[in-house]
N, C-alpha and C positions, 0 to 999 in steps of 0.2 A: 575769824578765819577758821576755827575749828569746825563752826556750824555746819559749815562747809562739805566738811568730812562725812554728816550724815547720807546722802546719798550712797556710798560705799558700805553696800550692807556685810558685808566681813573685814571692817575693819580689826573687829575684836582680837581677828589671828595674830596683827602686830603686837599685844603683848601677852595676849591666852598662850601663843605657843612659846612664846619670846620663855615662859614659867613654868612650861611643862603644864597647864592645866588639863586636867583629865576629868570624866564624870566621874563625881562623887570621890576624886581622889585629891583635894584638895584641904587640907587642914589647917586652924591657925598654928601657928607657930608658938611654941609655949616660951620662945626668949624674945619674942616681940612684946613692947610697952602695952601696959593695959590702954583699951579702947583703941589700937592701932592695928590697922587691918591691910594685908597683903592683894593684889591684886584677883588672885587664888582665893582668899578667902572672902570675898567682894563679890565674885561672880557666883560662887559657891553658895553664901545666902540669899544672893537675888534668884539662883535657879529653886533654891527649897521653898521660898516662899511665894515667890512669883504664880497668881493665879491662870496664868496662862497656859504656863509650862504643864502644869497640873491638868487644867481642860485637855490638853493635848493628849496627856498621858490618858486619861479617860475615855476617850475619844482610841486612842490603839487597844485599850483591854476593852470597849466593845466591840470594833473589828475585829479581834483575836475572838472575843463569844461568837461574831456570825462567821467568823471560818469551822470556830469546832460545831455549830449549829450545823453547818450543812454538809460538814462531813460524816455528820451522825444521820444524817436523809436517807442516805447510801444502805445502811440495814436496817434489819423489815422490824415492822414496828408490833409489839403487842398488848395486847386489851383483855378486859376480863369484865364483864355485865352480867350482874346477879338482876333478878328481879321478884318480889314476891307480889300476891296477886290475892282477890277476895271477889267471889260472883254469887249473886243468887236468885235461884227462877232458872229457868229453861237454860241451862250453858251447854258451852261442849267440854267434854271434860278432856283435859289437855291431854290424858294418859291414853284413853282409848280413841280420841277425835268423833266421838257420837254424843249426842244429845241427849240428856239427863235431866231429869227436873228435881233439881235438890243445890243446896251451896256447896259451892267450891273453891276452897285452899288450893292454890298453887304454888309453885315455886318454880324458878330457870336459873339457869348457869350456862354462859358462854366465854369461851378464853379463844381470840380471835387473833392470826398476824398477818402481816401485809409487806410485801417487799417488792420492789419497782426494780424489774427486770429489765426495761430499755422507755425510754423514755424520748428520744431524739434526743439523748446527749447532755440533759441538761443539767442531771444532778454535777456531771463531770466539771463540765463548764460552770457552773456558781460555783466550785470552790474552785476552782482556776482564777474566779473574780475575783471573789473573797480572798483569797489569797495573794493574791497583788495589790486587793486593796488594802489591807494591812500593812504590805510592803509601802505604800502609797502613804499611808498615815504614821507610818516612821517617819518615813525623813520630813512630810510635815512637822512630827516634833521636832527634827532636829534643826528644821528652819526657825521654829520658835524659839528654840535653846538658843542660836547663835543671835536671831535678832536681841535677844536680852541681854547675851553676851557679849553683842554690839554696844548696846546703851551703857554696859558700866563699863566697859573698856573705854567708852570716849570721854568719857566724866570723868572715869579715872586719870584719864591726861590730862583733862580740863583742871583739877587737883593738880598735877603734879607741875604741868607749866605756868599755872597761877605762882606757886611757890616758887618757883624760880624768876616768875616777874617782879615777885616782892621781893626775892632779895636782891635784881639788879636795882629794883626803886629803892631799895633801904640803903645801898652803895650809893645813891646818887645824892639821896638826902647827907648821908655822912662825909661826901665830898665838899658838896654846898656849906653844909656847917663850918665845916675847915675851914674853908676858902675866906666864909664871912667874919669867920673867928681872927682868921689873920688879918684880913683888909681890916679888921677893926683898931687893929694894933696901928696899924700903919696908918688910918683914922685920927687914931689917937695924937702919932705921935708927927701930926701934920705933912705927912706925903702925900696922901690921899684925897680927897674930896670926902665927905657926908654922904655926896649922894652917889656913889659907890659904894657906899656901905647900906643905903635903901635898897638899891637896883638888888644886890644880893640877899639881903629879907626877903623881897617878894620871890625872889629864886628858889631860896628855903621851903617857903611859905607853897609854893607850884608844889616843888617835889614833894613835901609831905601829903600834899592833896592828889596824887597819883599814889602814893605808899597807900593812903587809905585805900582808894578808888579798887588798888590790885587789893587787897586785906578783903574790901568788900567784893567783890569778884570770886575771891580762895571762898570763902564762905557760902555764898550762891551755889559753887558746882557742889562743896560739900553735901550741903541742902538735899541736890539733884543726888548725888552718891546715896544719900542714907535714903530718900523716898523711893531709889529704884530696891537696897535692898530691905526696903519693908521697916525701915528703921525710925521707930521716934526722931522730932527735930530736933530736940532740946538734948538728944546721947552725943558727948561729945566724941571725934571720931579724927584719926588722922591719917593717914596713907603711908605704905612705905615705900619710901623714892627709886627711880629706878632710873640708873646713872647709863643716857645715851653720850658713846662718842659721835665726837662732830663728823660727818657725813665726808666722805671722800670724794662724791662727784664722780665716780667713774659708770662709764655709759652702759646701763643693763643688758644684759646679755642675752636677751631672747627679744623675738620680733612683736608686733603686736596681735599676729596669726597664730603664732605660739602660744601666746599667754589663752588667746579666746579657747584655741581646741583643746587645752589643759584644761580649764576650767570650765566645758561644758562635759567633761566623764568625770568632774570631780565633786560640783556643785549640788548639795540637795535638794533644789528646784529643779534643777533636769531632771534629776532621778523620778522624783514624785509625779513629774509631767508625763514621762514616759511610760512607767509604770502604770497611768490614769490610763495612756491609751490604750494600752494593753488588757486594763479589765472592759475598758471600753468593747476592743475584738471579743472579750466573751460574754458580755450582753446581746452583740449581734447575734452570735451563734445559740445562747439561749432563746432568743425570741424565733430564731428559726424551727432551732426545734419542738417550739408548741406545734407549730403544723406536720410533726412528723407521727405515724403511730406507736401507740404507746402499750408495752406489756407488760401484766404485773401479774402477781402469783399469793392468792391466799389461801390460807387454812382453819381451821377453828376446832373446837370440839367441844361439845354442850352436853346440857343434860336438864332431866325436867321431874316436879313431883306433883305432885294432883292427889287431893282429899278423898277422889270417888272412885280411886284404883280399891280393887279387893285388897281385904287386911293379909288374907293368907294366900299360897301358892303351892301348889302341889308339886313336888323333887323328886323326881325318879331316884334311886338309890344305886340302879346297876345292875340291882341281882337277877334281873330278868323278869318276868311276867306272869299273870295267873288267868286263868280263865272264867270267867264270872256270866250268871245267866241274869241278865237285864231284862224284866218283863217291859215292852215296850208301851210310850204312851200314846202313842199313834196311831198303830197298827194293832187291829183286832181280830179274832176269827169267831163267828157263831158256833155253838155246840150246845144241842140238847136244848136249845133255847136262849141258852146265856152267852153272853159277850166276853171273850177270855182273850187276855192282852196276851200279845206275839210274845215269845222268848228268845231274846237274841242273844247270843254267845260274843260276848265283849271280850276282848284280851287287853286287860290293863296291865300296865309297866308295875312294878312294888318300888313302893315309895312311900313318902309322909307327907302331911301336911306341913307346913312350918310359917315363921310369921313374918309378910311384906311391908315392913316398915319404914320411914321416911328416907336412910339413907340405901334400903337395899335396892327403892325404886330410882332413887339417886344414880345405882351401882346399870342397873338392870336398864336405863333407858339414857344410857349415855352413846353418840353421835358425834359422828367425825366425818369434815368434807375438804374438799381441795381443789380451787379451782384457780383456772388461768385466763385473765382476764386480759383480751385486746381490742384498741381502744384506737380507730382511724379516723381523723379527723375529715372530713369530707368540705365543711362550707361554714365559716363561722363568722360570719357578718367580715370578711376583712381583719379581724383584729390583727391575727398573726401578720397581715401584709404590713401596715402600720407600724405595728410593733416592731417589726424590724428596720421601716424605717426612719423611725425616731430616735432606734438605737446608734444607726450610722449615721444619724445628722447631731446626736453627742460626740460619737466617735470625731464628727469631722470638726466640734465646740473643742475639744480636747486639746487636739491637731494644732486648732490655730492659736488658742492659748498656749500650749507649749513653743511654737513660733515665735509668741512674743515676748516668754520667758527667754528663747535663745536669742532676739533682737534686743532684748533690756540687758543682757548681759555683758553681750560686743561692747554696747553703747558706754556701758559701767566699764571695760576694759581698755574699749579708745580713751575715755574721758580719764583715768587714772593712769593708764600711760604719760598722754600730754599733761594732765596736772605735776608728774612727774617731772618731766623735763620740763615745764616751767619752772616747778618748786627749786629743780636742782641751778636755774638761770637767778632764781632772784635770790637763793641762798648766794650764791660766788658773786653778784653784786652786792649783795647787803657784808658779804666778809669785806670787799675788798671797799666798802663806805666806812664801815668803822675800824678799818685800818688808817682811811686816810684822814678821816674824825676824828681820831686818838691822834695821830700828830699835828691836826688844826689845833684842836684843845690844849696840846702840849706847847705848843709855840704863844696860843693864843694867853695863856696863864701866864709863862712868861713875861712877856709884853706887857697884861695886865697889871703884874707886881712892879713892876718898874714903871708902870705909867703910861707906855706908850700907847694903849686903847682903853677906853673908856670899860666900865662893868655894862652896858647895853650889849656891846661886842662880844666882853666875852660871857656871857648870858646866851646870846644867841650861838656862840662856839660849842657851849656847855651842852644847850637844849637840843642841840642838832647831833652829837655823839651820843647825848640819852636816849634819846631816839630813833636811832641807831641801835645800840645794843636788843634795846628790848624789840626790834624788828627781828633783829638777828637771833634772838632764841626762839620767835613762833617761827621763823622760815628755817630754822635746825630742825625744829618738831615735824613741821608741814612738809619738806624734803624725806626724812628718814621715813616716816609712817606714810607716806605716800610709794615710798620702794618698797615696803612690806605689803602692801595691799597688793602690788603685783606678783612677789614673793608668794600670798597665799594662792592666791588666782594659782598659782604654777606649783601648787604644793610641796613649797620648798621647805625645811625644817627656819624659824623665823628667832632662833633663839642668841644670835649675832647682832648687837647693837651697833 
């Protein structure tokens, strides 16, 4: 019956909220029996150790890296390129840009930045994605939190109403004993038949083989408990019981339109659905903007040094100039026979020589630019056409999966409604069988001790009131956790048993 329950993926809420469970705020209990574990602290170690929950969380701290990635796009980026160099034979010599025939040591330095002034939009829009994809990959973890906190919460009952079937089976074997222990008296002391007192061995004999059967059962879901939370088989483990009143049967108070529209703004499958479309819209709008023009703005400043610059440079001082007669090498004039070079009156600046060394030319040939670069897309094979529309034939993959997140959900809503009012139909017949089973049994004992019905009779009295009760505690279970699962649907506080 319980398996049952798996379809209902937030069952969990009927006893997570039933305890207050919260992330990471769940502790064992320091007056709980050693190896006995709360529902809280159950869920607690299957979330720490559960590899999934963990993939998940990995999976948000790298969505969270490409939202700070591509908000860091947004400012301009900068570089720095040294370069050293080695030529020899006929070079150009990087300091003067003329041709030399000797070897040349060089060196460069450039520190470069780049920042993307308009772009068609797009750096805006990826972190518009990136940011709702994150949002997107949250409440995926939190579907994964809850799906694992589905699995131990239902095991966890699978535990706790095992225990409760062993002890209506250990009452029934302890009835049977009585029963056989008297009729043996009565056996004995010739009222009886012999085989009234067989018929009730084998009675015995039934019920202790359903005591195990439930013993072997308590054990199985244990098993299923400790493997969900990561736990060796061989660690012994117990649960601590969680005491439901019996069910009142009265009719739920909201409609079945009600519970669906509660539970589509509260469900983190819609959120994540919706959220997808949304970065969905700014994929499109990225992809549109590759075919828009694009402007960007860089700058630089460098600097450069060359082996075959002169070692020294001549420094004006300031103090003004002198007038100096330059015999020229060019110009000549004849006299008396001989060739007597021109005198030309130079006015040089006063000044010194001083010495041009690696970082002065470093200082002396440093370079700075700035330019604005615009960038129109005219004809690029289609991509951009494509590219946007693949973006919106995702957008419209999104769409129709979150559609069927919103049709899987009605379905889970109708279907846990009507389970509900089934549940609450076979709970009030199975009360009102073992009401009237408890007084077949009680007349049928009777009658037995005195003789008037055989032990087949009341064997089959006995069988049919044991059978009975233990219907009546899974359709108490199956009723109650079935109103809570609409309870969550309608995010009601679930901590009323």
């Amino acid at each position: 019956m319980f398996n049952s329950l798996l379809k209902y993926k937030f069952l969990l809420a009927v006893l997570v909220s039933a305890l207050g469970v919260g992330r990471g705020q769940a502790q064992t209990d320091v007056n709980q029996p050693e190896h006995t574990y709360s529902l809280e602290d159950c869920i607690r170690i299957a979330l720490e150790t559960n590899p999934q929950v963990r993939i998940s969380q990995l999976q948000v701290r790298n969505n969270d890296n490409i939202l700070q990635q591509s908000k860091w796009q947004r400012w301009p980026s900068l570089g720095f390129s040294a370069g050293q160099g080695f030529s020899a034979g006929r070079n150009i010599d990087p300091y003067t840009n003329v041709y030399v025939q000797r070897n040349v040591n060089s060196s460069n330095f450039n520190l470069n930045s780049t920042v993307t002034l308009f772009n068609g939009f797009q750096l805006q829009n990826t972190v518009r994605r990136n940011s709702t994809n994150l949002q997107a990959s949250e409440a995926d973890l939190e579907v994964t939190r809850n799906d694992i906190m589905l699995n131990v919460a239902l095991v966890y009952l699978q535990v706790i109403t095992n225990e409760e079937l062993i002890a209506v089976a250990q009452s029934q074997v302890e009835a049977s004993r009585l029963q056989m222990d008297r009729t043996s008296r009565l056996v004995d002391a010739g009222t009886l038949a012999e085989s009234n007192l067989l018929d009730l061995k084998a009675q015995v004999a039934n019920d202790e083989l359903s005591l195990v059967n439930a013993e072997n059962n308590l054990e199985t879901a244990k098993l299923n408990l400790k493997q969900l939370m990561n736990m060796p088989g061989s660690e012994p483990i117990e649960v601590v019981k969680i005491d439901v009143a019996d069910p009142t049967l009265a009719a739920y108070d909201a409609s079945i339109q009600e519970i669906f529209e509660v539970a589509l703004s509260g469900l983190p499958q819609m959120k994540a659905a919706q959220l997808r479309i949304e970065a969905a819209d700014r994929s499109i709008e990225i992809a549109k903007g590759a075919g828009m023009p694009s402007l960007s703005l860089s700058g630089g400043i460098g600097s450069a040094y060359s082996s075959a610059a002169p070692k020294e440079r001549f420094v004006a001082d300031g103090t003004g100039s002198t007038i100096q007669d330059i015999p020229s090498t060019t110009s000549y004039v004849s006299y008396a026979g001989v060739s007597v070079p021109v005198i030309n009156k130079v006015t040089v600046p006063n000044g010194r020589y001083e010495n041009f060394g690696y970082f002065n030319q470093l200082d002396g040939n440093r370079n700075t630019g700035l330019n604005l670069s615009l960038r129109i897309p005219i004809f690029s094979n289609f991509q951009v056409k494509y590219n946007v529309a693949n973006a919106k034939l995702q957008k419209q993959n999104l769409v129709a999966q979150s559609e069927q997140a919103m049709l899987t959900i009605r379905k889970n809503v109708e279907q846990a409604y009507i389970d509900m009012t089934n549940a609450a139909k076979r709970y009030s017949a199975t009360a009102n069988q073992v009401q009237a089973l408890e007084e077949a049994f009680r007349v049928s004992q009777v009658r037995f001790d005195v003789g008037a019905i055989n032990s087949l009779d009341y064997n089959i009295a006995k069988a049919n009131l044991d059978r009975a009760k233990s219907n009546l505690v899974q359709t108490k279970y199956d009723y109650v956790f079935r109103t809570k699962i609409l309870d969550f649907y309608m995010n009601r506080p679930l901590s009323d048993f």
